[in-house]
LUMSE-536340 format. One record per residue (C-alpha): chain; residue number from 1; residue in one letter; y, z, x. Coordinates in nm, 4 decimals. Example, Ala and Ser with C-alpha at 12.3 -4.5 7.8 and 13.67 -1.06 7.14 Angstrom:
<pts>
{ch:A	i:1	aa:a	north:-0.4500	up:0.7800	east:1.2300}
{ch:A	i:2	aa:s	north:-0.1060	up:0.7140	east:1.3670}
</pts>
This chain:
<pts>
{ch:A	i:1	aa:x	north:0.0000	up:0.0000	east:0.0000}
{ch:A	i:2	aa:x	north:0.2180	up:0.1256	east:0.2924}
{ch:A	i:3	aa:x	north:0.1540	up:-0.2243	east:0.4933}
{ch:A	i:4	aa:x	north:0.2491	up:-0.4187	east:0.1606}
{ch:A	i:5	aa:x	north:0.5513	up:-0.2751	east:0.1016}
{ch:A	i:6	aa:x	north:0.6609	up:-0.3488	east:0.4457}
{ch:A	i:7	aa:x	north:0.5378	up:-0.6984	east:0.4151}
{ch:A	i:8	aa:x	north:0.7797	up:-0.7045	east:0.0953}
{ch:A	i:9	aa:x	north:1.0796	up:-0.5774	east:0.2832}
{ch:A	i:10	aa:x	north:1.0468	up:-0.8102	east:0.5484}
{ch:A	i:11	aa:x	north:1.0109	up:-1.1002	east:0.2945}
{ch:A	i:12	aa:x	north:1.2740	up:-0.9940	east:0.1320}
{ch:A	i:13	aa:x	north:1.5004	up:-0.9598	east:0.4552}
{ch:A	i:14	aa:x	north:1.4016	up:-1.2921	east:0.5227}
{ch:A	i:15	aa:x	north:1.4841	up:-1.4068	east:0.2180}
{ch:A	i:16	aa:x	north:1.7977	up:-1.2368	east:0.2138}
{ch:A	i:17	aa:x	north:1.8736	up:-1.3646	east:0.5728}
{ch:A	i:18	aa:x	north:1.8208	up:-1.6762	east:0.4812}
{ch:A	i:19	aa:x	north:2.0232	up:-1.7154	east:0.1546}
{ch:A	i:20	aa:x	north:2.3218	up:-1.5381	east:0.3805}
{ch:A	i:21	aa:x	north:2.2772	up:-1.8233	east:0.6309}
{ch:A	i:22	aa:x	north:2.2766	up:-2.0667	east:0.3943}
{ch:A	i:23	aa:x	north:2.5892	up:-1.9661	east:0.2467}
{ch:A	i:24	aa:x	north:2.7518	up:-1.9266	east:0.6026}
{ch:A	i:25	aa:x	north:2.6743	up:-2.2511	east:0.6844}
{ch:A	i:26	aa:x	north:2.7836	up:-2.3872	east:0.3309}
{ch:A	i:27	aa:x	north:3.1161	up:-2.1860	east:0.3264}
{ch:A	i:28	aa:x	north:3.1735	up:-2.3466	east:0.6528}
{ch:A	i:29	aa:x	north:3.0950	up:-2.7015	east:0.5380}
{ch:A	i:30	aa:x	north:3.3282	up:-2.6591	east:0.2747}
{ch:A	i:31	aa:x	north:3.6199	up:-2.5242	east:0.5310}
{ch:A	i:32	aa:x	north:3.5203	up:-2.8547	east:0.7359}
{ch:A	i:33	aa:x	north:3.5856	up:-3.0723	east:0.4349}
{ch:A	i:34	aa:x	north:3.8963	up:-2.8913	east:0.3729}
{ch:A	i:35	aa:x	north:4.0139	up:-2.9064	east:0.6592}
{ch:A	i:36	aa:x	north:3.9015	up:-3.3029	east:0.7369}
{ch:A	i:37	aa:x	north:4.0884	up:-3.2985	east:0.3783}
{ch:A	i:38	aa:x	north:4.3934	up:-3.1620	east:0.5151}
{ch:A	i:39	aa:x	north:4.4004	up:-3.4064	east:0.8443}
{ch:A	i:40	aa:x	north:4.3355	up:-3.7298	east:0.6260}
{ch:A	i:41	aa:x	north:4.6501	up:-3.6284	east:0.3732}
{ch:A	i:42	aa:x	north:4.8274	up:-3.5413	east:0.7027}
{ch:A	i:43	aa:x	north:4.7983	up:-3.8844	east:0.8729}
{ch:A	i:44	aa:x	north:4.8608	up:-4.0325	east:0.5718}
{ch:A	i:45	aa:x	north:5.1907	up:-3.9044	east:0.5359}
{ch:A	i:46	aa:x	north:5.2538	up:-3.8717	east:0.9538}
{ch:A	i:47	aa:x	north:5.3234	up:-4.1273	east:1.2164}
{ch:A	i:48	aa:x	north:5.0869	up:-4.3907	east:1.3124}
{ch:A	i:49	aa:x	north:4.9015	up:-4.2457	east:1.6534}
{ch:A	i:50	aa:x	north:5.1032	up:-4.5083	east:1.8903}
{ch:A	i:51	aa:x	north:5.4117	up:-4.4118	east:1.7323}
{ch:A	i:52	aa:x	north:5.3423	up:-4.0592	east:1.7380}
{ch:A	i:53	aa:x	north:5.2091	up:-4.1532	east:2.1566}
{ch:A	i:54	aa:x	north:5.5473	up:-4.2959	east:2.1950}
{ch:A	i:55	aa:x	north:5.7647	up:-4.0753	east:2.0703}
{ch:A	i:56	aa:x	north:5.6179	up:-3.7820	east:2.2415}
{ch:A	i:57	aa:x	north:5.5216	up:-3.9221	east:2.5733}
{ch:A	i:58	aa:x	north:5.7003	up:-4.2048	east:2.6699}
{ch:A	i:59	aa:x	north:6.0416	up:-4.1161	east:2.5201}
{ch:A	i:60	aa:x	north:6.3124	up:-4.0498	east:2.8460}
{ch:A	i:61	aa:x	north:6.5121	up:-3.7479	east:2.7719}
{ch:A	i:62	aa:x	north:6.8108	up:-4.0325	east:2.6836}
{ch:A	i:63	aa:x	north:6.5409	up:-4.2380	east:2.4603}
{ch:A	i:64	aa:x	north:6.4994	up:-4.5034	east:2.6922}
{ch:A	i:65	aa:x	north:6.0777	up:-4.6001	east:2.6518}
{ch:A	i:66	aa:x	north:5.9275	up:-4.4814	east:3.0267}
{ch:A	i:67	aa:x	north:5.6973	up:-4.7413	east:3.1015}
{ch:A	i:68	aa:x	north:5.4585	up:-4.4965	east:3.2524}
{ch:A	i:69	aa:x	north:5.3631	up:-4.1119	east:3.1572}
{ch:A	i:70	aa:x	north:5.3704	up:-3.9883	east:3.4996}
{ch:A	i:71	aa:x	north:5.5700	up:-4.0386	east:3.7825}
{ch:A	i:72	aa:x	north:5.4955	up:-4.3059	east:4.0654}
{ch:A	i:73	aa:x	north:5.5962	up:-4.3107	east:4.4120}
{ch:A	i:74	aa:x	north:5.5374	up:-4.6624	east:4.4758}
{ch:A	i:75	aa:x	north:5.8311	up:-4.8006	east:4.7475}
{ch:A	i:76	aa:x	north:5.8380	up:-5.1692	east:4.6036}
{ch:A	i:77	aa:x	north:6.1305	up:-5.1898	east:4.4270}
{ch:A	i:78	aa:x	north:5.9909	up:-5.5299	east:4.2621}
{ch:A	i:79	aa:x	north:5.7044	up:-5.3061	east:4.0618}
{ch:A	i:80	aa:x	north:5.8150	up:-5.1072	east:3.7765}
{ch:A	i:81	aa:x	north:5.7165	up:-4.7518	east:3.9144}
{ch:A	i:82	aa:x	north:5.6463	up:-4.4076	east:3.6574}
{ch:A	i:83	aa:x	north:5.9207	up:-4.3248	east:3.4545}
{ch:A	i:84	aa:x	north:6.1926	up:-4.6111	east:3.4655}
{ch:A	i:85	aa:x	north:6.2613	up:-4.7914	east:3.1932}
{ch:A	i:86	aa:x	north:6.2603	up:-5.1388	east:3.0700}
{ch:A	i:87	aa:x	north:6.3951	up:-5.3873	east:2.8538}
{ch:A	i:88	aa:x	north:6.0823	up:-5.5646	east:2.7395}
{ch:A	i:89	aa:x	north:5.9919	up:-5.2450	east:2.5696}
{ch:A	i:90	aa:x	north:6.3020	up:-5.1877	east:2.3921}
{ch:A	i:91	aa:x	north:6.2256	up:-5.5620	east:2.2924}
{ch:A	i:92	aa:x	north:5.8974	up:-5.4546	east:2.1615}
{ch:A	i:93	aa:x	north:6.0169	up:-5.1125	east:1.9947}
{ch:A	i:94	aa:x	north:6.3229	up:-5.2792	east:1.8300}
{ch:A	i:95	aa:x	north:6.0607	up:-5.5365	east:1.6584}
{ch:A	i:96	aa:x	north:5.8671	up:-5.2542	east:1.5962}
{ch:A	i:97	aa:x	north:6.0974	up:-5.0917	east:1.3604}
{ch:A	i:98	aa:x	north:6.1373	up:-5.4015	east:1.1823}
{ch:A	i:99	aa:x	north:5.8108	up:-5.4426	east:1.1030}
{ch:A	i:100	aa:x	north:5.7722	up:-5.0835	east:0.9764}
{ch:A	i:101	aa:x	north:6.1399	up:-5.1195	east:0.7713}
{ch:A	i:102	aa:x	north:6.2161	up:-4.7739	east:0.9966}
{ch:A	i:103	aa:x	north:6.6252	up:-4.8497	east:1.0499}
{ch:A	i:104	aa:x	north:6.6761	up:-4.5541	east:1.1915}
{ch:A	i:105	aa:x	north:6.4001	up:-4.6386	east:1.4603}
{ch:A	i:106	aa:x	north:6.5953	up:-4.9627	east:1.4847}
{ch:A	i:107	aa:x	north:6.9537	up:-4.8168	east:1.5287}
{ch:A	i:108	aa:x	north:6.8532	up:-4.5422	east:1.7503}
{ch:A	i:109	aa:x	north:6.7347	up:-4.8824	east:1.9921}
{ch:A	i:110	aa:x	north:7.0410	up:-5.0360	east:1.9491}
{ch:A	i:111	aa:x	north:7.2157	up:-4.7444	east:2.0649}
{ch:A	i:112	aa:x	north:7.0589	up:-4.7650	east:2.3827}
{ch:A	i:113	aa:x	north:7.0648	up:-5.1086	east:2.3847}
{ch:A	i:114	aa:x	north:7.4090	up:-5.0560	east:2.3862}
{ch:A	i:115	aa:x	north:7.4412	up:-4.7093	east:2.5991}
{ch:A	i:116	aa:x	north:7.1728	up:-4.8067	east:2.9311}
{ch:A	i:117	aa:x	north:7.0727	up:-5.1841	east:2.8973}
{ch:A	i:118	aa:x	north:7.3981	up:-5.3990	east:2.8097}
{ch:A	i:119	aa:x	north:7.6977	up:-5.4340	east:3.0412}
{ch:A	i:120	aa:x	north:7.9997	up:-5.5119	east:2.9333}
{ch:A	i:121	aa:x	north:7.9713	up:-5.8748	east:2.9710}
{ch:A	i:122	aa:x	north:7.6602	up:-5.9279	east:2.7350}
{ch:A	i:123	aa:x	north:7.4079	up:-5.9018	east:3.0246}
{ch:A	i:124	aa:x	north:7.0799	up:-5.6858	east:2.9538}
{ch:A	i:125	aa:x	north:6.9607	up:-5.5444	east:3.2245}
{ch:A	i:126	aa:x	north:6.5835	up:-5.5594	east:3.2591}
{ch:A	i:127	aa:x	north:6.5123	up:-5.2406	east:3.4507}
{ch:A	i:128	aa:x	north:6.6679	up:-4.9118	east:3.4383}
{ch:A	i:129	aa:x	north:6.5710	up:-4.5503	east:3.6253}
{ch:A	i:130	aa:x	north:6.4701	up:-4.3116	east:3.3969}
{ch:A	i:131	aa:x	north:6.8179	up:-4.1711	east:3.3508}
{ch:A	i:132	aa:x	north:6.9360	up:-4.4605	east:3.2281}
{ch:A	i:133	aa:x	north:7.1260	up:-4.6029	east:3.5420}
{ch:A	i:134	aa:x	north:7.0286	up:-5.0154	east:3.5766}
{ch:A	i:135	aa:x	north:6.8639	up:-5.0182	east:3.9274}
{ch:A	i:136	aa:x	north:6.8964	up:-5.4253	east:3.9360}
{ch:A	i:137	aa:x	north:7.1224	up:-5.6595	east:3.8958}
{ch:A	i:138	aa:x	north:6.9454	up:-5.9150	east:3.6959}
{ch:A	i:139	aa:x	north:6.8350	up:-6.0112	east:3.3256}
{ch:A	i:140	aa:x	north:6.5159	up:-6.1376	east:3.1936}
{ch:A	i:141	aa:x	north:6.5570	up:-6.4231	east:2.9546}
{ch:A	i:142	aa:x	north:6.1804	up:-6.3516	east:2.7478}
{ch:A	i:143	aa:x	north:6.3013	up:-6.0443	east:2.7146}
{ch:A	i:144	aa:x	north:6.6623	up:-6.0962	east:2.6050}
{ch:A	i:145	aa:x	north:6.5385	up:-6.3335	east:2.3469}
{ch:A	i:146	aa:x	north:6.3020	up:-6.0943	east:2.1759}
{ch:A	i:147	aa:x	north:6.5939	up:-5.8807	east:2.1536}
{ch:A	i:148	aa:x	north:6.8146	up:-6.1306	east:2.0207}
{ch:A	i:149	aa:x	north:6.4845	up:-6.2057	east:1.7827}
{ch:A	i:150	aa:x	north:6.5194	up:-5.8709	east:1.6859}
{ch:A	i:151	aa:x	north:6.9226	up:-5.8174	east:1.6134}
{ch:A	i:152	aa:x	north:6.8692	up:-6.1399	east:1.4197}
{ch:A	i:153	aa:x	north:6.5809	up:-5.9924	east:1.2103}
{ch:A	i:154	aa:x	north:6.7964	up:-5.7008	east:1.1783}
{ch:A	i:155	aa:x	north:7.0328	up:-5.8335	east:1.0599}
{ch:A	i:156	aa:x	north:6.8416	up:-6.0419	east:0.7637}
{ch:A	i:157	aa:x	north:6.7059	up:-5.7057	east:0.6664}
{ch:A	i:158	aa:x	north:6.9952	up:-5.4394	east:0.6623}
{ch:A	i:159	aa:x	north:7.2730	up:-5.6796	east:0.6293}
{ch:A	i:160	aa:x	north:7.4466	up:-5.4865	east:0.8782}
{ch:A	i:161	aa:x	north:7.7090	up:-5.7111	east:1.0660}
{ch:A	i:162	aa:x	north:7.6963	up:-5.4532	east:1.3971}
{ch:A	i:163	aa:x	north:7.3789	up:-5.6347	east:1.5053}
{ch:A	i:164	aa:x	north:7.4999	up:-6.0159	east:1.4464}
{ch:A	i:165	aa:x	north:7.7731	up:-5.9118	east:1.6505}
{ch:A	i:166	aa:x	north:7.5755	up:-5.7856	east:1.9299}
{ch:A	i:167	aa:x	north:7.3531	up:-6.1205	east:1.8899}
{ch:A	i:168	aa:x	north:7.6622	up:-6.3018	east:1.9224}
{ch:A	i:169	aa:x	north:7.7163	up:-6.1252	east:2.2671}
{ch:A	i:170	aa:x	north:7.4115	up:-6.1247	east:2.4232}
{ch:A	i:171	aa:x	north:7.3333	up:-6.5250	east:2.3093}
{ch:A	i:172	aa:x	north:7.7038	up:-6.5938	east:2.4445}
{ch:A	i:173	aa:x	north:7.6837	up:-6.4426	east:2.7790}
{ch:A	i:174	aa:x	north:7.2655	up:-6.6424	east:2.8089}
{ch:A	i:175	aa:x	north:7.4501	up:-6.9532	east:2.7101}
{ch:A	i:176	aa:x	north:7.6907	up:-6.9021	east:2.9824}
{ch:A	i:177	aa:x	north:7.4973	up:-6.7520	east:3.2454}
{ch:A	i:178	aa:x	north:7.1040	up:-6.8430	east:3.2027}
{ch:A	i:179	aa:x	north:7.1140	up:-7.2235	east:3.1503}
{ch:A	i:180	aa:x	north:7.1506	up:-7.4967	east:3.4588}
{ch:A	i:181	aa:x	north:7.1062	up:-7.8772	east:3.3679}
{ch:A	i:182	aa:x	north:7.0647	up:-7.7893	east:2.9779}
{ch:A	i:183	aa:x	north:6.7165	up:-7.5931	east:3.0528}
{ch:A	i:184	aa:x	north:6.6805	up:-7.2193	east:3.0514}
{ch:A	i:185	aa:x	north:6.6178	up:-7.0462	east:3.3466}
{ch:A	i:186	aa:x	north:6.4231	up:-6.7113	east:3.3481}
{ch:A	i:187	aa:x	north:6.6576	up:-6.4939	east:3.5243}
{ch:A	i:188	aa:x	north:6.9935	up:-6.4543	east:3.6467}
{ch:A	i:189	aa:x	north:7.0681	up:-6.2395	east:3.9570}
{ch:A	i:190	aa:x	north:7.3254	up:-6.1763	east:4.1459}
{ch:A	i:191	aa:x	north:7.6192	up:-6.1095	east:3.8861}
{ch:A	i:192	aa:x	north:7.9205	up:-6.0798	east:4.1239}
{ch:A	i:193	aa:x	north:7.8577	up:-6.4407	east:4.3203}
{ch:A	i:194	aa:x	north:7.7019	up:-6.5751	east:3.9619}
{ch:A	i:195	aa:x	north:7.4220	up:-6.7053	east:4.1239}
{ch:A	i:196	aa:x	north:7.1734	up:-6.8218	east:3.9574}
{ch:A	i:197	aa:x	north:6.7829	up:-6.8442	east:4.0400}
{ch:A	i:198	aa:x	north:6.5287	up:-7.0856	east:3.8874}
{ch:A	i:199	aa:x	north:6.1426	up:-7.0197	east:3.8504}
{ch:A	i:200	aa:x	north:5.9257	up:-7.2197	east:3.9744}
</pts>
């Protein structure tokens, strides 16, 4: 009698056991579809993950785009090196708040379009250090034009006449400056002799 009861306690401790692991594990499903709840309404109403990647780790303290997280040391001054900034991606980041109707995105890129990148003859200067100082002296005309693409698009959009006037700018000093014998040329260096430097 003795041995069966203990054989029904231990049963029933089993039992018991198991039901409370069972529910553990059950209570902690449901917390993980809760919570997998919680991140899917969360990304739905958040920034898309490059966005998000952009604005927290590639954004210069002046919101110049770093082209790199980290730092570089590289000596060339013809590579793009850590932290610098350039004007291909505010190109890319201007287009990018079109394409997302985000004009605040867009206007905070025309500000430093305007601030770091654009000298007061319409030039756009394709590199800058990561405080915002232009460490060249020349343009690049594929990335001028998807800027202009951009301030054109902008314009269709918000109907606001501040970027049509900057396209008018940017496309007049290119006119002057980045043609020779009716053709394009890719870059123009040199702005204080005006000479100018075809590809080959």
């Amino acid at each position: 009698m003795r041995r069966a009861r203990r054989v029904n306690r231990k049963r029933s401790f089993v039992k018991t056991f198991a039901v409370m692991l069972v529910m553990v594990f059950t209570l902690s499903g449901v917390w993980q579809l809760v919570d997998i709840k919680r991140s899917v309404m969360a990304m739905r109403t958040s920034l898309h993950p490059t966005h998000y990647f952009i604005e927290n780790h590639l954004m210069n303290p002046n919101d110049t785009i770093a082209t790199y997280v980290k730092e570089d040391t590289n000596k060339d001054s013809d590579f793009v090196k850590g932290r610098e900034a350039i004007s291909e991606s505010l190109g890319l980041w201007m287009m990018y708040g079109i394409e997302v109707s985000d004009q605040a995105l867009f206007d905070k890129s025309v500000q430093s379009l305007q601030i770091y990148f654009l000298d007061r003859r319409g030039m756009v200067y394709w590199r800058l250090d990561p405080l915002g100082q232009p460490n060249v002296s020349t343009n690049a005309l594929v990335d001028d034009l998807r800027i202009l693409e951009a301030l054109h698009l902008g314009y269709e959009k918000w109907e606001d006449t501040r970027y049509l006037e900057l396209f008018q700018t940017i496309s007049d000093f290119m006119l002057s400056h980045n043609v020779k014998n009716g053709y394009f040329i890719d870059f123009m260096t040199n702005p204080i002799n005006w000479r100018l430097i075809l590809s080959v």
